[in-house]
Backbone as CSV, one residue per row, in Angstrom:
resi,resn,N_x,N_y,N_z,CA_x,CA_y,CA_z,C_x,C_y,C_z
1,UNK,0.850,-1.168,0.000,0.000,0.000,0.000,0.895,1.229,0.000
2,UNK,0.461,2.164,-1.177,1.610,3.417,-0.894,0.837,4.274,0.144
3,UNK,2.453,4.962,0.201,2.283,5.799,1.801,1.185,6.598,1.950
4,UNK,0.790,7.385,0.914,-0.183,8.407,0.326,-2.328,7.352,1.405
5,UNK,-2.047,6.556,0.643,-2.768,5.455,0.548,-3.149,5.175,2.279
6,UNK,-1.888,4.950,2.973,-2.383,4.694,4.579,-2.417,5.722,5.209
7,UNK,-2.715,6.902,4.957,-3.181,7.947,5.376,-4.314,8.352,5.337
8,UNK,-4.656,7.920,3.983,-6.643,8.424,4.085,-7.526,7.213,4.602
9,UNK,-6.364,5.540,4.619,-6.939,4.881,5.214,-8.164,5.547,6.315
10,UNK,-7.339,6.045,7.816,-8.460,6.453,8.651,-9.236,7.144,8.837
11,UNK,-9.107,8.308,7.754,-9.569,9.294,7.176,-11.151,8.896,6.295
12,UNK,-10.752,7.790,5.971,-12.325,7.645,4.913,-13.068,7.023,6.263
13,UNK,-12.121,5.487,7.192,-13.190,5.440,8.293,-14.026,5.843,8.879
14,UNK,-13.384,7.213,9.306,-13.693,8.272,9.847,-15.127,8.941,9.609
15,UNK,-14.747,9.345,7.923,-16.123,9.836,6.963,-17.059,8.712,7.340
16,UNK,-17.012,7.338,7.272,-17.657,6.216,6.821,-18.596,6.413,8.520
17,UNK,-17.791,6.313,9.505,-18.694,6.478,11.486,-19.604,7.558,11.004
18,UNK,-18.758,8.763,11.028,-19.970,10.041,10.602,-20.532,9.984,10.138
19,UNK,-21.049,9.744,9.186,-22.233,9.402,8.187,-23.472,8.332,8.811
20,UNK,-22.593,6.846,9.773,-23.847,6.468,10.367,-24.572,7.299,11.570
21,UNK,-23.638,8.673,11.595,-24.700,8.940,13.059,-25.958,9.593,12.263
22,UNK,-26.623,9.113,13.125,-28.197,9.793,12.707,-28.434,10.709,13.598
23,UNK,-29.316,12.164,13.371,-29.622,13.208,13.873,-30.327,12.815,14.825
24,UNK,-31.101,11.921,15.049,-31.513,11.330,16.490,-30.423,10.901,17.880
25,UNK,-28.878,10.946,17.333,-28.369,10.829,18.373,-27.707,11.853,18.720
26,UNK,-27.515,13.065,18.248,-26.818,14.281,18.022,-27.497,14.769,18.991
27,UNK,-26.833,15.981,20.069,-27.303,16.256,21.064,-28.788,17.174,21.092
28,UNK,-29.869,17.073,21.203,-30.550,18.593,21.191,-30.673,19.988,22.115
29,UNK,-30.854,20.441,21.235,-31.075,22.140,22.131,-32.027,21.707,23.215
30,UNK,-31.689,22.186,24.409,-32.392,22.521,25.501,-33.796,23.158,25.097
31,UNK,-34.800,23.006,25.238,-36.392,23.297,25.267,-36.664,24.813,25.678
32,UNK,-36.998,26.123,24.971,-37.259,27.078,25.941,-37.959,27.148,26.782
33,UNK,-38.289,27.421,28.384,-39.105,27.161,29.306,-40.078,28.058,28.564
34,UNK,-41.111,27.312,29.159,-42.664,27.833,28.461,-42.903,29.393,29.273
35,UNK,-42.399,29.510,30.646,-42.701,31.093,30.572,-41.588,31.819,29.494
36,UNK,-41.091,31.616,28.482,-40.505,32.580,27.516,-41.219,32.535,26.555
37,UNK,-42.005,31.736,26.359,-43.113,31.319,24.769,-43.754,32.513,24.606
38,UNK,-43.674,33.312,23.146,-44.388,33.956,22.739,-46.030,33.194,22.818
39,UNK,-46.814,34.115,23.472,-47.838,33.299,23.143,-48.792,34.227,22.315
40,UNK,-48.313,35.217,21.245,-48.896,36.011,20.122,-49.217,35.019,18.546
41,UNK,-49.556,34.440,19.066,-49.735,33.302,17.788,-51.470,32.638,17.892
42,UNK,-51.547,32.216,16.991,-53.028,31.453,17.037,-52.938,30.180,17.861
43,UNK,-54.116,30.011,18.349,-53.965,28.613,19.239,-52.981,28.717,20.283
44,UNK,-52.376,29.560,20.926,-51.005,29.238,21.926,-52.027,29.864,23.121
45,UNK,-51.774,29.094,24.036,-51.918,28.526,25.330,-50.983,29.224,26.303
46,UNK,-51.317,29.629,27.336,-50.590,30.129,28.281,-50.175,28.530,29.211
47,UNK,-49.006,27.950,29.871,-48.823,27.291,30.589,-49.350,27.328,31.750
48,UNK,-50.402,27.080,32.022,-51.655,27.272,33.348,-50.147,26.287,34.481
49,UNK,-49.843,25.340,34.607,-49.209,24.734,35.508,-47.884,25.459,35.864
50,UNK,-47.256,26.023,34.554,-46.157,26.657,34.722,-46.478,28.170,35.774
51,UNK,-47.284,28.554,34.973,-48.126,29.712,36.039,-48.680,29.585,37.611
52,UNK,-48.686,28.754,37.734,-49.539,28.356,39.121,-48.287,28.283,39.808
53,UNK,-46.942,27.555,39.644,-46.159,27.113,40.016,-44.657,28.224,39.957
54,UNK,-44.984,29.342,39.259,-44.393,30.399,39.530,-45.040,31.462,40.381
55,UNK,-46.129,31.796,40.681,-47.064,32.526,41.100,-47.084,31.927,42.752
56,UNK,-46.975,30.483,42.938,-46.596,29.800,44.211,-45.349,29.752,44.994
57,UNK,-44.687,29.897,44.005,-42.956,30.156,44.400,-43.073,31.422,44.923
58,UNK,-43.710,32.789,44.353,-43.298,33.891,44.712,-44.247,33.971,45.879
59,UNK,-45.401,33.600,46.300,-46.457,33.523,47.311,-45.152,32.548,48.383
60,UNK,-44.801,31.961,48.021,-43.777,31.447,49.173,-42.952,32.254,49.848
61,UNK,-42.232,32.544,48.819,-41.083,33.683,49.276,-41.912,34.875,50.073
62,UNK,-42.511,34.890,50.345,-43.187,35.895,50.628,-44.147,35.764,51.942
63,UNK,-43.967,34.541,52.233,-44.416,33.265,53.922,-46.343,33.047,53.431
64,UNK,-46.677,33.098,51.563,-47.341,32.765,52.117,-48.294,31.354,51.322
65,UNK,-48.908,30.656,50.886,-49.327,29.229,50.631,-49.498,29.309,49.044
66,UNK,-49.051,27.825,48.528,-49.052,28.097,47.286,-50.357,27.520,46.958
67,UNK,-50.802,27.747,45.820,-51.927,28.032,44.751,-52.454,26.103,44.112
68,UNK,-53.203,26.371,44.054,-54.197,24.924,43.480,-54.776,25.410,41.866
69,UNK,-54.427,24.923,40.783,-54.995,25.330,40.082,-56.554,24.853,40.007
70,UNK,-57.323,25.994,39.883,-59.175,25.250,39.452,-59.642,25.319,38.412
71,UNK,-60.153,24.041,37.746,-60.859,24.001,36.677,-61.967,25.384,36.356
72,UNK,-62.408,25.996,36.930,-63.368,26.310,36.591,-63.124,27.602,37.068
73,UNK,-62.243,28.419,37.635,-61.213,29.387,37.658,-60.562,29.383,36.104
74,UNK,-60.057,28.451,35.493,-59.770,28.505,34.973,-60.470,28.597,33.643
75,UNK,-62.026,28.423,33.324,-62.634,28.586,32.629,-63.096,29.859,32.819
76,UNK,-62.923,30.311,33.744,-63.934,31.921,33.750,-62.628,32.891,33.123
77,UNK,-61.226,32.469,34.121,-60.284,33.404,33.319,-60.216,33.111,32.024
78,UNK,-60.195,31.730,30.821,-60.488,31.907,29.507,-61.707,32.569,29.046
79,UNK,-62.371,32.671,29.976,-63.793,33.298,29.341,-63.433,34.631,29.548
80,UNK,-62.814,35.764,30.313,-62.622,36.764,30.081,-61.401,37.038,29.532
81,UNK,-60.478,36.770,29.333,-59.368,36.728,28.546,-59.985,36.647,27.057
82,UNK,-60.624,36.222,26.578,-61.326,35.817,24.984,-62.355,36.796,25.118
83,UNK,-63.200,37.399,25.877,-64.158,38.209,25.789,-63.713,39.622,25.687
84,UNK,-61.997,40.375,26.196,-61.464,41.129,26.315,-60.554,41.279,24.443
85,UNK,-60.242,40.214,24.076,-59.432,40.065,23.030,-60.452,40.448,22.136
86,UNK,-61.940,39.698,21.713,-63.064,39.897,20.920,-63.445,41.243,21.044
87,UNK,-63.605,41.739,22.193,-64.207,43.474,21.908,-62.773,44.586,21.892
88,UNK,-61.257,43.774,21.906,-60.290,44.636,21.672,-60.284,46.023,23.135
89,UNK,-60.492,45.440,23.814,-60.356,46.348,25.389,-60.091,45.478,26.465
90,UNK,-59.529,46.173,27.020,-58.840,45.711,28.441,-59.389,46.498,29.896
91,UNK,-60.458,45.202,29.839,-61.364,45.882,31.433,-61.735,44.647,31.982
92,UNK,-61.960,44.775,33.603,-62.539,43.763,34.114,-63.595,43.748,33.600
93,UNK,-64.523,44.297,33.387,-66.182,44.597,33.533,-66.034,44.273,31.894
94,UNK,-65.702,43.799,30.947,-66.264,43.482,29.901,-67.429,42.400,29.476
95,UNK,-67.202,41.834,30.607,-68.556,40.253,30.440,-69.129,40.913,31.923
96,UNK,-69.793,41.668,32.485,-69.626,41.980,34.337,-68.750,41.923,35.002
97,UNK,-68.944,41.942,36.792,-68.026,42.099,37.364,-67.424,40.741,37.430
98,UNK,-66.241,40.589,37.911,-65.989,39.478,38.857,-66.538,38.439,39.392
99,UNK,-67.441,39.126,40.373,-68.666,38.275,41.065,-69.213,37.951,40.527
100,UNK,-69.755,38.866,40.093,-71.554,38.113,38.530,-70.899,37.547,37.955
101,UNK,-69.956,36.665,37.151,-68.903,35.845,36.809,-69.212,34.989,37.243
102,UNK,-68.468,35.096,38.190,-68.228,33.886,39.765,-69.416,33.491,40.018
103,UNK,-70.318,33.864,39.904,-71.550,33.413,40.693,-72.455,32.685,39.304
104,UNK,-71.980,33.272,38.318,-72.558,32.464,36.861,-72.626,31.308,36.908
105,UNK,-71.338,30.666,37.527,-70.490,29.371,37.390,-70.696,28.702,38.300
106,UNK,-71.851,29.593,39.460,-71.792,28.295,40.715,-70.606,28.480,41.752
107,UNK,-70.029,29.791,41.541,-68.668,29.617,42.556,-69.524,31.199,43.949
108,UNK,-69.172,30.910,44.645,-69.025,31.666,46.115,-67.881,31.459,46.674
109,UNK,-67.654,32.441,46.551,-66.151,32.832,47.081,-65.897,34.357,47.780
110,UNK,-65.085,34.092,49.011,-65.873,34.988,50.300,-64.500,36.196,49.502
111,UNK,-62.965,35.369,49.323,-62.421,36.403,49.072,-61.968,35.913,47.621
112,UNK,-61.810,37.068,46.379,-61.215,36.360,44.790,-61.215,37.847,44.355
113,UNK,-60.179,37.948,43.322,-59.182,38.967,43.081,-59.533,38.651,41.008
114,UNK,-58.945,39.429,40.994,-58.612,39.530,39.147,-57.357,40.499,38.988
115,UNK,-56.775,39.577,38.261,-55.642,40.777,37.083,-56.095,40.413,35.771
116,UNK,-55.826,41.434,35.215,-56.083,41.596,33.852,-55.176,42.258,33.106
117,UNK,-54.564,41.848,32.081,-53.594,42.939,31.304,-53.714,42.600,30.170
118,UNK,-52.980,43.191,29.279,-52.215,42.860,27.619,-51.542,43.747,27.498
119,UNK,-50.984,42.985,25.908,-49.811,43.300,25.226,-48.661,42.702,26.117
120,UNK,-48.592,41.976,26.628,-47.148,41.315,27.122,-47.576,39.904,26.442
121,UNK,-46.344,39.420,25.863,-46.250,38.310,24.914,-45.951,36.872,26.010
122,UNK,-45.251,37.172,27.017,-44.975,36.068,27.464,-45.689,35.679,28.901
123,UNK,-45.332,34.835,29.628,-46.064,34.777,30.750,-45.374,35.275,31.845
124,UNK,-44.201,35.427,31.563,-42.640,35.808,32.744,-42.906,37.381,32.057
125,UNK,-43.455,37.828,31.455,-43.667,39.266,31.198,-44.973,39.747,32.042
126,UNK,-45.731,38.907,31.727,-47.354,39.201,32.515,-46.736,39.216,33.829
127,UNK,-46.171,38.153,34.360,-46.195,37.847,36.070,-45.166,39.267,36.581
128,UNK,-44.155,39.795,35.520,-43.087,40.850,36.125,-44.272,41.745,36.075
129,UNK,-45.056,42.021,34.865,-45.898,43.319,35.155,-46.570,43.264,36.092
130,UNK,-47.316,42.313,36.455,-48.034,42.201,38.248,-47.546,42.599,39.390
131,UNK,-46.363,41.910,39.492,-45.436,42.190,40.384,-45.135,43.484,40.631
132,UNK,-44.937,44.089,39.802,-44.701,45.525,39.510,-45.390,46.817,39.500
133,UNK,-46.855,46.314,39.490,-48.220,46.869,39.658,-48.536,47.074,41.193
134,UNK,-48.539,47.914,41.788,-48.948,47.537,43.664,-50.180,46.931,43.354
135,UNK,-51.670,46.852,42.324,-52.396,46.587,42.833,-52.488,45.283,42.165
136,UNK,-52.269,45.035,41.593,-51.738,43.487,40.692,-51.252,42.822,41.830
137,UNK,-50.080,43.424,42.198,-48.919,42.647,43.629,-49.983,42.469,44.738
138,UNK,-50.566,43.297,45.033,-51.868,42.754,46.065,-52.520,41.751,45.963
139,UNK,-52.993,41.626,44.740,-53.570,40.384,44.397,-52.559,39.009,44.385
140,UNK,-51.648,39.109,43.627,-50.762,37.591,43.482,-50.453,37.459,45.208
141,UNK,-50.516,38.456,46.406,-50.308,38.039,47.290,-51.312,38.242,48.373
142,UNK,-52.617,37.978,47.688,-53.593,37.670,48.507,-53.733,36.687,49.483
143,UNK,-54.118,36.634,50.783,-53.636,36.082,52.187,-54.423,34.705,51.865
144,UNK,-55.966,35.112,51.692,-56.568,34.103,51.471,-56.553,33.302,50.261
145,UNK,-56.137,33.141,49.509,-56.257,32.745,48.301,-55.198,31.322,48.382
146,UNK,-56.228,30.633,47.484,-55.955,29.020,47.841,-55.769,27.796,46.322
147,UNK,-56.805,29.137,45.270,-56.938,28.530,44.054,-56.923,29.518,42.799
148,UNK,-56.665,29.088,42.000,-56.244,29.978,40.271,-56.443,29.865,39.184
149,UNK,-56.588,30.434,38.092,-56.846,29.840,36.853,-56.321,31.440,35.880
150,UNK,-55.873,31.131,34.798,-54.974,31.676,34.785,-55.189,31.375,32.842
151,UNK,-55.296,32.540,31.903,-55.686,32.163,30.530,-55.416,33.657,29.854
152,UNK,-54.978,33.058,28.665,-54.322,34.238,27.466,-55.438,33.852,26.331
153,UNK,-55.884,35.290,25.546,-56.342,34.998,24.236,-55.944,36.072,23.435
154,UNK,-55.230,35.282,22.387,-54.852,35.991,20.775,-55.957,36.825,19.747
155,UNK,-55.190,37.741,19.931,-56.163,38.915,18.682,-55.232,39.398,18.091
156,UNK,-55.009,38.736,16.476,-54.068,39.607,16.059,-54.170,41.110,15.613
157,UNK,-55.628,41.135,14.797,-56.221,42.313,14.211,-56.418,43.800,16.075
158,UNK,-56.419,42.717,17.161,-56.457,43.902,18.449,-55.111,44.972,18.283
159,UNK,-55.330,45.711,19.365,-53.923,46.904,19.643,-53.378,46.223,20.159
160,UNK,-53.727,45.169,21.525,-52.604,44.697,22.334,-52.134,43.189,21.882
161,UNK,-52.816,42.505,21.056,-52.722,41.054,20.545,-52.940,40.380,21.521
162,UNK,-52.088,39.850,22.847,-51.963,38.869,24.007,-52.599,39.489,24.984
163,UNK,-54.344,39.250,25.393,-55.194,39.697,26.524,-54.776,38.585,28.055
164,UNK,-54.242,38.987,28.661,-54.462,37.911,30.080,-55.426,38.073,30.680
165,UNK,-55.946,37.054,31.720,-56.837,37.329,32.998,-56.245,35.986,34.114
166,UNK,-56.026,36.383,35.067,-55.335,35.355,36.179,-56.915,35.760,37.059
167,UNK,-57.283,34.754,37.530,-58.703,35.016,38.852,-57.673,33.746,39.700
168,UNK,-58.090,34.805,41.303,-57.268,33.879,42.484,-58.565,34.257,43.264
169,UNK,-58.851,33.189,44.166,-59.911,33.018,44.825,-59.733,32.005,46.214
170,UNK,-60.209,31.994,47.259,-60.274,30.921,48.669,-60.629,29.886,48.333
């Protein structure tokens, strides 16, 4: 074998391994945590668990009990979150108050709170603007509050596109 010759010997091996790896074993990118998800898109979902479970962390730090997500908390906040996006305004009182809500659904609840915002795309954007709000921050650290529900709805044709509504309730 000339000399030339046992040199690319390990060289073509080489080519020959690489070629069997398949992109299934190649490492992947790390996942962006879902509070960074744009959720300005059709169909995108706010992470209700991811939310509950950041919103509980900071109710901790803070000495005080973390959050239960509720079904049906969680249907009233999609129901005003989508009712806010459809008429393109950002108010509690767009479907009634709170209560007349709450009480639509069969819920009594001695103490329950609302935030409401838009135009923040992410959910780690919504929760800093709360935080940041004294009367928002009142609410995420309501004494009594035991349960949550927590919902984004997309309007692209709106001013703000991404409507939130978080309802925390006993």
């Amino acid at each position: 074998m000339s000399r030339s010759l046992r040199f690319l010997a390990p060289a073509a091996a080489l080519l020959a391994l690489a070629s069997c790896t398949s992109e299934s074993r190649l490492p992947k990118e790390p996942e962006q945590p879902s509070f960074y998800r744009s959720l300005a898109a059709p169909n995108a979902r706010v992470d209700a668990q991811a939310a509950r479970e950041m919103i509980s962390l900071y109710r901790g730090n803070n000495g005080l009990s973390a959050l239960a997500l509720d079904p049906t908390l969680q249907e009233a906040a999609q129901a005003q979150a989508s009712a806010m996006a459809s008429a393109n305004s950002l108010s509690h009182e767009v479907r009634g108050t709170l209560d007349m809500r709450l009480t639509a659904r069969g819920m009594r609840s001695v103490s329950a709170a609302e935030n409401v915002s838009a135009g923040y795309h992410t959910l780690a954007e919504a929760f800093s603007g709360w935080r940041q709000s004294p009367p928002h921050n009142k609410n995420l650290l309501m004494k009594k509050a035991t349960r949550m529900g927590i919902a984004t709805a997309y309007a692209p044709n709106a001013k703000y596109k991404v409507y939130w509504a978080l309802i925390l309730a006993d």
